[in-house]
Residue frames as qw, qx, qy, qz and C-alpha x, y, z in Angstrom:
[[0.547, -0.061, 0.728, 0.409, 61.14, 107.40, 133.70],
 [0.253, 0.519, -0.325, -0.749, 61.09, 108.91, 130.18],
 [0.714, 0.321, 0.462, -0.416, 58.55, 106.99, 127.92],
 [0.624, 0.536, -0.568, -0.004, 61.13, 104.90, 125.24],
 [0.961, -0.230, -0.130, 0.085, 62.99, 102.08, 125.83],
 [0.511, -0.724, 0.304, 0.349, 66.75, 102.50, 127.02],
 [0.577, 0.693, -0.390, -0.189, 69.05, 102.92, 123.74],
 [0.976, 0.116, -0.148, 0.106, 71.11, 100.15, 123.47],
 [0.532, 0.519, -0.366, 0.560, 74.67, 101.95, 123.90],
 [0.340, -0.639, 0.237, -0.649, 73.07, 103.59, 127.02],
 [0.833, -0.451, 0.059, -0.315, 72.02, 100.98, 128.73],
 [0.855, 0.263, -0.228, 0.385, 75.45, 98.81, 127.58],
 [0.109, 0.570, -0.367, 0.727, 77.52, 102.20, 129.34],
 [0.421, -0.637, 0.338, -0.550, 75.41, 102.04, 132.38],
 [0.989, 0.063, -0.116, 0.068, 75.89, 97.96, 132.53],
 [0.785, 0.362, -0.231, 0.446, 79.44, 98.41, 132.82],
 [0.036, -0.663, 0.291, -0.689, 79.55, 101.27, 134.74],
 [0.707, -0.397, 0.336, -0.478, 77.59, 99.59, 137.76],
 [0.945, 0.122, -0.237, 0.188, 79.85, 96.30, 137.34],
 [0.461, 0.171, -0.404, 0.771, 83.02, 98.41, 138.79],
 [0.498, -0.685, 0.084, -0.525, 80.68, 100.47, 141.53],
 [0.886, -0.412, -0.197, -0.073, 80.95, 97.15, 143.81],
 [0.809, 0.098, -0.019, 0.579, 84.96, 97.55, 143.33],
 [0.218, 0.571, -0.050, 0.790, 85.70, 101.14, 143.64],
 [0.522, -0.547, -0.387, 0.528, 86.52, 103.54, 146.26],
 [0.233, -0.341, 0.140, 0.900, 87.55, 107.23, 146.97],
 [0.149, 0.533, -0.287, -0.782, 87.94, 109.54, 143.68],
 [0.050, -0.145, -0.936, -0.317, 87.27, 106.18, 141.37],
 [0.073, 0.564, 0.815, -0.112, 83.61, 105.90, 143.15],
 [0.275, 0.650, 0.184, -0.684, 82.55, 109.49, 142.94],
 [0.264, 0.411, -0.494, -0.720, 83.28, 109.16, 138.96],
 [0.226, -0.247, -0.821, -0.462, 81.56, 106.41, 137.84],
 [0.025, 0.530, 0.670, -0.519, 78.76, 107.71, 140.46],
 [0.173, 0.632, 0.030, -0.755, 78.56, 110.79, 138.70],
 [0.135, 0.075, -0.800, -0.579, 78.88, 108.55, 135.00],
 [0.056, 0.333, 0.885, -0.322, 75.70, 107.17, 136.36],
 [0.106, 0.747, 0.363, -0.547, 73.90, 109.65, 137.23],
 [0.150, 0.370, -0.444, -0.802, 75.08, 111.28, 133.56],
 [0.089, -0.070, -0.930, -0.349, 73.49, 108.07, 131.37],
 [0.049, 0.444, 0.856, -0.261, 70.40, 107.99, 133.43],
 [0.231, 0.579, 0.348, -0.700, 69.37, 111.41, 132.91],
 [0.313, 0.006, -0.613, -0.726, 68.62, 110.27, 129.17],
 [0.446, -0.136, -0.859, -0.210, 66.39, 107.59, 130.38],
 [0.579, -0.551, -0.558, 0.224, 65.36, 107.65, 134.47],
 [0.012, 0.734, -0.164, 0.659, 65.38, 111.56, 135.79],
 [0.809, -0.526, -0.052, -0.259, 64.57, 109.62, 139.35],
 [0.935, -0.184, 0.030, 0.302, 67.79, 107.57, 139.36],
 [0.564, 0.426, -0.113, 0.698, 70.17, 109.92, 137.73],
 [0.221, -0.812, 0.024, -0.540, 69.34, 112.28, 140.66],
 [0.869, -0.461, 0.174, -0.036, 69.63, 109.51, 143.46],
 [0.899, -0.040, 0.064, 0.430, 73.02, 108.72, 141.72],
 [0.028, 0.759, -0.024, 0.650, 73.76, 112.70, 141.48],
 [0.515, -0.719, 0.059, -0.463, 73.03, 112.86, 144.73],
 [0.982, -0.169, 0.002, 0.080, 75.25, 109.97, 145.91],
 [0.637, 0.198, 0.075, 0.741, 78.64, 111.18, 144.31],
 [0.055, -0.800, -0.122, -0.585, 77.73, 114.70, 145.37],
 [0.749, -0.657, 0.091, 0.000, 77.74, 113.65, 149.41],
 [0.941, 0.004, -0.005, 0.338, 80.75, 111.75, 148.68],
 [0.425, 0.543, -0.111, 0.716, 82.52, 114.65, 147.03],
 [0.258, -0.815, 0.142, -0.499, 81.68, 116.99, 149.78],
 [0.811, -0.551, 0.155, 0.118, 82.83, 114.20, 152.82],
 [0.814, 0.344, 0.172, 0.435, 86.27, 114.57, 150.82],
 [0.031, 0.887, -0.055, -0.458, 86.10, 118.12, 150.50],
 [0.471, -0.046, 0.586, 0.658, 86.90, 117.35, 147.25],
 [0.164, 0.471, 0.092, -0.862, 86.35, 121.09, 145.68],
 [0.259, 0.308, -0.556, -0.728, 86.07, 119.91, 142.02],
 [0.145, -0.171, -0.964, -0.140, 84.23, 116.79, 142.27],
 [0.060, 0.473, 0.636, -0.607, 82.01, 118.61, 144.81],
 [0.294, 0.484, -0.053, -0.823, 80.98, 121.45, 141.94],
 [0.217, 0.167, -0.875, -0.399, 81.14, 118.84, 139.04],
 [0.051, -0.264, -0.960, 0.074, 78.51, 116.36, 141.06],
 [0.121, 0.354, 0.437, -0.818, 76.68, 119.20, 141.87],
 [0.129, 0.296, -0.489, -0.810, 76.15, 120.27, 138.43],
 [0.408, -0.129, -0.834, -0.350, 74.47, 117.07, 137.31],
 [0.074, -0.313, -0.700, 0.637, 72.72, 117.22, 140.66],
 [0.096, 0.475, 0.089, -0.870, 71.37, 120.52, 140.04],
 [0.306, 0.262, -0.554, -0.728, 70.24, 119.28, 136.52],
 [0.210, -0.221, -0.935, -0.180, 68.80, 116.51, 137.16],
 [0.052, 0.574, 0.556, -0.599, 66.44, 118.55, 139.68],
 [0.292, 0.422, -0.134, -0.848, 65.64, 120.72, 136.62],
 [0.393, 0.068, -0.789, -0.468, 64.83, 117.48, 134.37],
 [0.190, -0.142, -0.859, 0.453, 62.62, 116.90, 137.37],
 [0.231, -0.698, -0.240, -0.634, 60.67, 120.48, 137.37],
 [0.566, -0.662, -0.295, 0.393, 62.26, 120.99, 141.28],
 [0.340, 0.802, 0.006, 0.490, 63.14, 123.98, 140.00],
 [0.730, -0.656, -0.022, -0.190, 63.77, 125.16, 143.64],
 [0.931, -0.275, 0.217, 0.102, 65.94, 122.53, 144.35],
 [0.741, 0.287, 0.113, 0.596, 68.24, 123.22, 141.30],
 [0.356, 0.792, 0.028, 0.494, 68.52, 126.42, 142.13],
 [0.687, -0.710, 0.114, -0.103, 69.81, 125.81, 145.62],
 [0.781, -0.245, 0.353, 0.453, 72.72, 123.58, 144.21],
 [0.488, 0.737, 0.151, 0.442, 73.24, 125.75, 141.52],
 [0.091, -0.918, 0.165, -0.349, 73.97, 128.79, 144.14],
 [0.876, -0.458, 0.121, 0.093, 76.02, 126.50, 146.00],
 [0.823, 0.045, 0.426, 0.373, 78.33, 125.46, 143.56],
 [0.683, 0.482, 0.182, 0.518, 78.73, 128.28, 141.57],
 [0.248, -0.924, 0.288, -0.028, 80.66, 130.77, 143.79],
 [0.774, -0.376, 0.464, 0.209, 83.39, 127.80, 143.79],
 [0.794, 0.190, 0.455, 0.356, 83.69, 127.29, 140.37],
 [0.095, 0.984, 0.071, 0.136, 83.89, 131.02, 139.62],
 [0.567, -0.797, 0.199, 0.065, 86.67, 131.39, 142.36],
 [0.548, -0.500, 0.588, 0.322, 88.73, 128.85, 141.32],
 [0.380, 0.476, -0.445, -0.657, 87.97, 129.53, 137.16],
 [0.402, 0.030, 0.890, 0.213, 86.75, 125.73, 136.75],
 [0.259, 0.249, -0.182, -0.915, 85.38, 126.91, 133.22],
 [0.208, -0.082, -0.919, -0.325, 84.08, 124.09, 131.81],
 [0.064, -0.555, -0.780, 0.280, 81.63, 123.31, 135.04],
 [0.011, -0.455, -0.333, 0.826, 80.97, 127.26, 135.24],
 [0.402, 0.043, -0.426, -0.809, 79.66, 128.04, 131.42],
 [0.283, -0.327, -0.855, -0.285, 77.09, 124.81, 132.40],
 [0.112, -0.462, -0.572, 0.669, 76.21, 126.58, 135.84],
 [0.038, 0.293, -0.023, -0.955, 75.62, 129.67, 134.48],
 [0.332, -0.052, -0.754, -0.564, 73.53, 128.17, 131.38],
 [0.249, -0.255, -0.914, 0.194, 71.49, 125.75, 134.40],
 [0.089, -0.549, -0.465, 0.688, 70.76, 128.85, 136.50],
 [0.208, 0.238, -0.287, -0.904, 69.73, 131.31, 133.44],
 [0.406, -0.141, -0.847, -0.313, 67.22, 127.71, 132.35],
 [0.268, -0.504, -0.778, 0.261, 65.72, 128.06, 135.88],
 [0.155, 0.454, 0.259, -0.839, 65.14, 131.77, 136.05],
 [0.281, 0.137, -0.555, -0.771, 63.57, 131.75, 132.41],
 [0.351, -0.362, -0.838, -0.210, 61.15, 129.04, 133.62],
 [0.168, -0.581, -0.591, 0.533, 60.42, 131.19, 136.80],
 [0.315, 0.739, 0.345, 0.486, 60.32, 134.52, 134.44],
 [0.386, -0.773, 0.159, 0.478, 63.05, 136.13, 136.21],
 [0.801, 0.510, 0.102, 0.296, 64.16, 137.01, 132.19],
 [0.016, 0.858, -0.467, 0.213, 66.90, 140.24, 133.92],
 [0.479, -0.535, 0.695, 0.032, 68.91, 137.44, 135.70],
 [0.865, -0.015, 0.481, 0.141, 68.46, 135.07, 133.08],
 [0.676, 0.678, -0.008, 0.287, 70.05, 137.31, 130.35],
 [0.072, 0.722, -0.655, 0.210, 73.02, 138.20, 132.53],
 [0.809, -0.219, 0.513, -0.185, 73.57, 134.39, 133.12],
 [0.829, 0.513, 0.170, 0.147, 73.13, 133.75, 129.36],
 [0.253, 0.950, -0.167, 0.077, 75.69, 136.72, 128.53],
 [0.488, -0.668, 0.559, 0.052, 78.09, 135.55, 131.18],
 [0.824, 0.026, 0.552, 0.126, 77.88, 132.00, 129.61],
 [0.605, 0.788, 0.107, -0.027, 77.99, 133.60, 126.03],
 [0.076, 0.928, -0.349, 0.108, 81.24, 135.44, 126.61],
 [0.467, -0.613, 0.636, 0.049, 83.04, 132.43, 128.33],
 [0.739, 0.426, 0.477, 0.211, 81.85, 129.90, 125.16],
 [0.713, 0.667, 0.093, 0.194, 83.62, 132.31, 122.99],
 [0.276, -0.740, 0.613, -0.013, 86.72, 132.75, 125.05],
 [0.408, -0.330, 0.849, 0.067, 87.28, 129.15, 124.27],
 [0.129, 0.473, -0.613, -0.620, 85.50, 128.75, 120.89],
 [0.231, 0.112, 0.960, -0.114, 83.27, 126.30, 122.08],
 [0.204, -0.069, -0.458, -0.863, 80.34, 126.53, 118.94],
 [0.442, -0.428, -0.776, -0.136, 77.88, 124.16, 119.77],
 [0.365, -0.561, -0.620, 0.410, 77.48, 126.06, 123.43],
 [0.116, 0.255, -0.128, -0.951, 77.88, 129.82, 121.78],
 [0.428, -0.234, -0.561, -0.668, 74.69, 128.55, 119.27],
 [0.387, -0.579, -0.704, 0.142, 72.58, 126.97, 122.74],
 [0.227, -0.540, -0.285, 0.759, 73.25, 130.71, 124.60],
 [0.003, 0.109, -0.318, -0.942, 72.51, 132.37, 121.75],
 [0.358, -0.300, -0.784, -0.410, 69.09, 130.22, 121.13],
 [0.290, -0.708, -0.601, 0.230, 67.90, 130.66, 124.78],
 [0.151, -0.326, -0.161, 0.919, 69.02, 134.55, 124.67],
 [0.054, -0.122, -0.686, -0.715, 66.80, 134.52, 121.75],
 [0.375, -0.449, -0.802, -0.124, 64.10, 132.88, 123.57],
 [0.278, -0.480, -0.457, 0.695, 64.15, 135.80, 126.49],
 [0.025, -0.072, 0.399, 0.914, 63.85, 138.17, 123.57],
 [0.365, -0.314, -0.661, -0.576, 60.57, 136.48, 121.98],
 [0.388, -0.590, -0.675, 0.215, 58.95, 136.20, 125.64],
 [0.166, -0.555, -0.288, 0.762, 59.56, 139.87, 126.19],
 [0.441, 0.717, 0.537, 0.056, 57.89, 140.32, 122.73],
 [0.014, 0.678, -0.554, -0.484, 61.43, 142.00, 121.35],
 [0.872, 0.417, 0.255, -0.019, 60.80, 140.08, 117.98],
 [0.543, 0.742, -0.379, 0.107, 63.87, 141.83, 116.49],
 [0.356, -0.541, 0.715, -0.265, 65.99, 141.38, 119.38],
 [0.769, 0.006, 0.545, -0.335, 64.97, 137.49, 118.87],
 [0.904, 0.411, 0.107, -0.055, 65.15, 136.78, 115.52],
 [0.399, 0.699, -0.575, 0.149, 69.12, 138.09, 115.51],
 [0.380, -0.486, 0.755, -0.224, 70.03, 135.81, 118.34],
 [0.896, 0.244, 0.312, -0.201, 67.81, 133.34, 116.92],
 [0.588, 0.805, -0.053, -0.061, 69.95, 133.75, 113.44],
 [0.062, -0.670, 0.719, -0.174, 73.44, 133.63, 115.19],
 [0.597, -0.247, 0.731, -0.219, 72.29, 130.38, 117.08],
 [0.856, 0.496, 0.137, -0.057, 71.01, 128.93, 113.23],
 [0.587, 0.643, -0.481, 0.107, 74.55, 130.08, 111.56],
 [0.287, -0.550, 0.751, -0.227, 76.42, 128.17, 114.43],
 [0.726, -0.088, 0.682, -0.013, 74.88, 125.17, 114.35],
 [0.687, 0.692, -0.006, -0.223, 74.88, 125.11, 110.43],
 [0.044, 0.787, -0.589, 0.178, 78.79, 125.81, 110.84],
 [0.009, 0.589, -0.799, 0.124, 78.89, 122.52, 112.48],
 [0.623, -0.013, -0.512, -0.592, 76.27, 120.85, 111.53],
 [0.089, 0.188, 0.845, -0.493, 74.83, 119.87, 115.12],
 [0.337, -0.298, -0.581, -0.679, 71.13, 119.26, 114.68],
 [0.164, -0.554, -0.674, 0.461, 69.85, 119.45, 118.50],
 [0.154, 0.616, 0.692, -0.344, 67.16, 121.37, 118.52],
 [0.150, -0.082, 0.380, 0.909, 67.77, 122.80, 115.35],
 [0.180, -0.626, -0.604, -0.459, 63.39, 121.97, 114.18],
 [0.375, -0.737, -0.386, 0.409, 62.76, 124.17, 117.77],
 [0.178, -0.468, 0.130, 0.856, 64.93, 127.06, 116.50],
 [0.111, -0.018, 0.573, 0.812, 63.50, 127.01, 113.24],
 [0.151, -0.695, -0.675, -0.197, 59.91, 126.83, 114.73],
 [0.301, -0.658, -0.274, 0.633, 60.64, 129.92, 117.24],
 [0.083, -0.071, 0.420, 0.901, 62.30, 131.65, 114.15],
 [0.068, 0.371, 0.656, 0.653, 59.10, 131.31, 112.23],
 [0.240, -0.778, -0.566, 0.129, 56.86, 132.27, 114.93],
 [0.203, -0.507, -0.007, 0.837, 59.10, 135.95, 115.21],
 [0.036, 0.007, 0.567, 0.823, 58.57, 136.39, 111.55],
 [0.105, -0.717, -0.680, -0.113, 54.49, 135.78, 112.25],
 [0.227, -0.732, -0.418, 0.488, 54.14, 137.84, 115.03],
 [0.182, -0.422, 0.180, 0.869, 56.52, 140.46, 112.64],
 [0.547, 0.664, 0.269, -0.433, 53.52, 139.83, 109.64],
 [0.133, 0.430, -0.792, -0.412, 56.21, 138.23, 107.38],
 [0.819, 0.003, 0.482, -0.311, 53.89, 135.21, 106.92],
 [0.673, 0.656, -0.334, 0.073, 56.14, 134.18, 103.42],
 [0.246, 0.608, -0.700, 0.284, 59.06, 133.92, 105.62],
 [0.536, -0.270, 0.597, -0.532, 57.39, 132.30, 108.78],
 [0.960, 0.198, -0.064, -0.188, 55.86, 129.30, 106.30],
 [0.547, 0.554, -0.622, 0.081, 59.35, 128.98, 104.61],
 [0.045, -0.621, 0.677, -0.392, 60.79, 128.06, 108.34],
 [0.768, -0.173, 0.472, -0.398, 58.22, 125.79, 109.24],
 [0.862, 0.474, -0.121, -0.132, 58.69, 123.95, 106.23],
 [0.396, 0.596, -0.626, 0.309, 62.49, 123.91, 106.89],
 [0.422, -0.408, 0.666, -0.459, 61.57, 122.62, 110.65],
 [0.925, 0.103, 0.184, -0.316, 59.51, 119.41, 109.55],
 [0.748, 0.412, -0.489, 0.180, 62.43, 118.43, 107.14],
 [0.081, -0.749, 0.539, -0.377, 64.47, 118.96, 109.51],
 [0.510, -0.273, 0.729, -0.366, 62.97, 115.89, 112.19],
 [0.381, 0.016, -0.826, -0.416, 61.06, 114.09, 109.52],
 [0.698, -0.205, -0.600, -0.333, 59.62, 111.13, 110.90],
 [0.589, -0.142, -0.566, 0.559, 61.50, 111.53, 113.91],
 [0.093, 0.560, -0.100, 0.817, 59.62, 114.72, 115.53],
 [0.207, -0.040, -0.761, 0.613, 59.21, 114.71, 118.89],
 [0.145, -0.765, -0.623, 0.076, 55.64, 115.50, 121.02],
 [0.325, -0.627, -0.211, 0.676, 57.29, 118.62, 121.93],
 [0.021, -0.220, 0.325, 0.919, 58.12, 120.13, 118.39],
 [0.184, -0.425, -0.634, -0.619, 54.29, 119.01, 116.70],
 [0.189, -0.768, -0.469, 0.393, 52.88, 120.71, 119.81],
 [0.016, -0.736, -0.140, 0.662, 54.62, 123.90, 119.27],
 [0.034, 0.138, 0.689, 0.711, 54.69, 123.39, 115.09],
 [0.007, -0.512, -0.847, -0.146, 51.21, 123.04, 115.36],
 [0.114, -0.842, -0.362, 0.384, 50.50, 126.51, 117.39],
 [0.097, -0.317, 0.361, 0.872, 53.02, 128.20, 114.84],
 [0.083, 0.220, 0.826, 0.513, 50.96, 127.04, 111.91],
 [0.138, -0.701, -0.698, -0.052, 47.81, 128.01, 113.94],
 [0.142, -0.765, -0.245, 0.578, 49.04, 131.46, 114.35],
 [0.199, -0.073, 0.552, 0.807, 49.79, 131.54, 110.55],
 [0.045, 0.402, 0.838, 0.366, 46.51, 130.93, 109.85],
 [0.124, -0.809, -0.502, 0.280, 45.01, 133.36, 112.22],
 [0.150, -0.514, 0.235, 0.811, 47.29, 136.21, 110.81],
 [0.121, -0.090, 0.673, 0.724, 46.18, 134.97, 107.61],
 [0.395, 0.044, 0.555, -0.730, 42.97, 135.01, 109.10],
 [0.647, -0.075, -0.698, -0.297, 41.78, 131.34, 108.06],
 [0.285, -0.416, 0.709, -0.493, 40.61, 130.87, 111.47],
 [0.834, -0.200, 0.148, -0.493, 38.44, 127.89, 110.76]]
């Protein structure tokens, strides 16, 4: 369980959702199984798996192809919002010969994205940039911005771990003018801390401030544990470049 209370809208969705479970059958139950199991994984990574995992069986005793890849998906994710890395990559390799085969794009650009997120945590970074690429190429077959600026932001991120700073800061830069374009602000303070850190490592320290400075506005009061950790190690690698180390 994720350490906040349930938002109000969430918890109101999943309320409703589990009111018609008791009443449903078939193709009905696997979807609001799999709604389930969507809501939860803001809130309960434990349940949204166990209800993943529920509408997943189902689909398959069905042999219902799409539902089967579809449940999987969230399946497979929740095991990553889990750290069963493993695991997600088992249902991942399941599921995404099928969805290939039979072109279900939607599910496939998330597969592809899921399985590039689980090599990059294992540092397998050659399979996760032909994962990203795939995903890249099918998000701009269909124009879809918000998922061309997330592939671009983790292709970025393979870049700055393989300590290709240029290579990084242009993907990085693509994945900033996308979301700008459409003014989506997930993890826009994260992109704008990675950015600055390329520009350290590159001895711009002028540009690398500017970014941090643009990340803080960015979350305000609202910055997560994750971004003043890694704000905090930019800042501390400004300082060492600038070599204020106390």
């Amino acid at each position: 369980m994720r350490d906040f209370r349930v938002p109000k809208d969430v918890q109101r969705k999943i309320d409703s959702l589990k009111a018609l479970l008791p009443e449903k059958s078939g193709i009905k139950k696997i979807d609001i199984l799999y709604g389930l199991s969507y809501e939860y994984l803001e809130v309960d990574y434990d349940l949204a798996l166990r209800y993943g995992n529920y509408a997943y069986n189902l689909a398959k005793e069905r042999a219902d192809t799409f539902r089967f890849v579809k449940t999987g998906r969230i399946k497979s994710l929740a095991y990553r919002r889990l750290n069963k890395l493993d695991s997600a990559l088992e249902i991942s390799m399941e599921i995404f010969p099928i969805a290939r085969k039979l072109n279900y794009k939607y599910e496939l650009k998330h597969i592809l994205n899921g399985l590039a997120v689980v090599y990059m945590s294992k540092a397998y970074y050659d399979k996760a940039l032909r994962y990203l690429f795939e995903s890249l190429k099918l998000n701009e077959e269909t124009n879809d911005k918000f998922q061309i600026s997330v592939a671009l932001q983790n292709i970025g991120f393979v870049y700055y771990q393989l300590d290709d700073f240029e290579k990084a800061l242009a993907y990085y830069s693509r994945s900033l003018k996308f979301k700008s374009e459409i003014k989506n602000k997930y993890d826009l303070d994260i992109l704008l801390i990675s950015i600055s850190l390329c520009y350290t490592y590159k001895n711009d320290l002028v540009k690398a401030d500017e970014f941090i400075r643009q990340a803080f506005s960015t979350c305000r009061e609202n910055c997560s544990e994750y971004f003043l950790v890694s704000s905090t190690f930019a800042e501390g690698m400004i300082f060492l470049k600038k070599r204020k180390v106390k």
